[in-house]
C-alpha positions in Angstrom: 11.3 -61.7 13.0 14.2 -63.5 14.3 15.9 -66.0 12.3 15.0 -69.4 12.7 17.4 -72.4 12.8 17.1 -75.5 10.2 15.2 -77.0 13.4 13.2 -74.4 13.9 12.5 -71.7 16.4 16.0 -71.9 18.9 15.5 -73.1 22.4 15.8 -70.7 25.5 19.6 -69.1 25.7 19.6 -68.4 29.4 18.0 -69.4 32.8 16.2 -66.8 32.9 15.1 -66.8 29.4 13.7 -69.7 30.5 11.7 -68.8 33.1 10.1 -66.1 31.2 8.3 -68.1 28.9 7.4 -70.6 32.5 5.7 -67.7 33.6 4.6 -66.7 30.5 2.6 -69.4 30.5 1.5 -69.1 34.4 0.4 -66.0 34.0 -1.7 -67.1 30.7 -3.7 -69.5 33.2 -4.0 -66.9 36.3 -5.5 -65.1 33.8 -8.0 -67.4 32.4 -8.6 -68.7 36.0 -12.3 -68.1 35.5 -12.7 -69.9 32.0 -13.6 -73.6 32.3 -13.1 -74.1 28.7 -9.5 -72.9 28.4 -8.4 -74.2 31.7 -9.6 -78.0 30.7 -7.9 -77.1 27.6 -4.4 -76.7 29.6 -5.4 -79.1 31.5 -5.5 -81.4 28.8 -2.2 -80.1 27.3 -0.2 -80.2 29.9 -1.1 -83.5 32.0 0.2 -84.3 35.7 2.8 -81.2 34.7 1.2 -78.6 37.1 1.2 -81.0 39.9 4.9 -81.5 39.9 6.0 -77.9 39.0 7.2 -76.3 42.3 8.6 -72.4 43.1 11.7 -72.3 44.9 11.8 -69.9 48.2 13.2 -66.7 46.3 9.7 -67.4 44.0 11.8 -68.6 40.9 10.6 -71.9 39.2 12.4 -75.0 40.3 13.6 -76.1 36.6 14.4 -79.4 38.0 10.5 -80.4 38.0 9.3 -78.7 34.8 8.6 -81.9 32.2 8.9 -81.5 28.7 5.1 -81.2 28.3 5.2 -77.7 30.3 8.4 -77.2 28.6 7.4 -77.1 25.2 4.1 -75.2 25.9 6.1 -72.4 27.7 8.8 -72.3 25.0 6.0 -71.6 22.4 4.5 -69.2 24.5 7.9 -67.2 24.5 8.2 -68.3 20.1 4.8 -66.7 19.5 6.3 -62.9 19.6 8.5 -63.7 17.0 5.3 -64.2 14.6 3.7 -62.5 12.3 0.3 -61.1 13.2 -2.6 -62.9 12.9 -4.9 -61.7 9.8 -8.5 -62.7 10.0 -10.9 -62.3 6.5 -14.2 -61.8 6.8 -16.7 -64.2 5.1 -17.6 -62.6 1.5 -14.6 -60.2 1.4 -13.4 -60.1 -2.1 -9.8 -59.9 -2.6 
């Protein structure tokens, strides 16, 4: 796991670090395209972001658009690596 800071989990190091976790997080919602649930979800989360987010020609994201909304969304995308895996019990399981 990498080490956090006192703040917690650091930001993005690089540009292109960066636009990992953007598309990260684009290609969480081309996935779910056909899921009403999860895309009002987004939706929700992220606000008027998607309207203003914008590629450039050479297909990288325009960083001068991205809000802080998509920002921190993305960023956790590109933090949740760093977790530990998720554990589920089942109901009635003794430890």
């Amino acid at each position: 796991m990498r080490q956090k800071s006192k703040y917690g989990m650091p930001p993005p190091t690089t540009r292109a670090d960066f636009e990992r976790n953007v598309f990260l997080l684009v290609d969480e919602l081309e996935q779910h395209a056909d899921d009403e649930d999860f895309l009002a979800n987004r939706v929700w989360a992220l606000g008027d972001s998607l309207e203003h987010a914008r590629y450039l020609p050479n297909r990288r994201i325009e960083i001068a658009n991205i809000d802080e909304r998509m920002r921190n969304l993305s960023n956790m995308k590109g933090w949740m690596k760093y977790l530990p895996p998720v554990e589920f019990e089942k109901k009635g399981e003794d430890k």
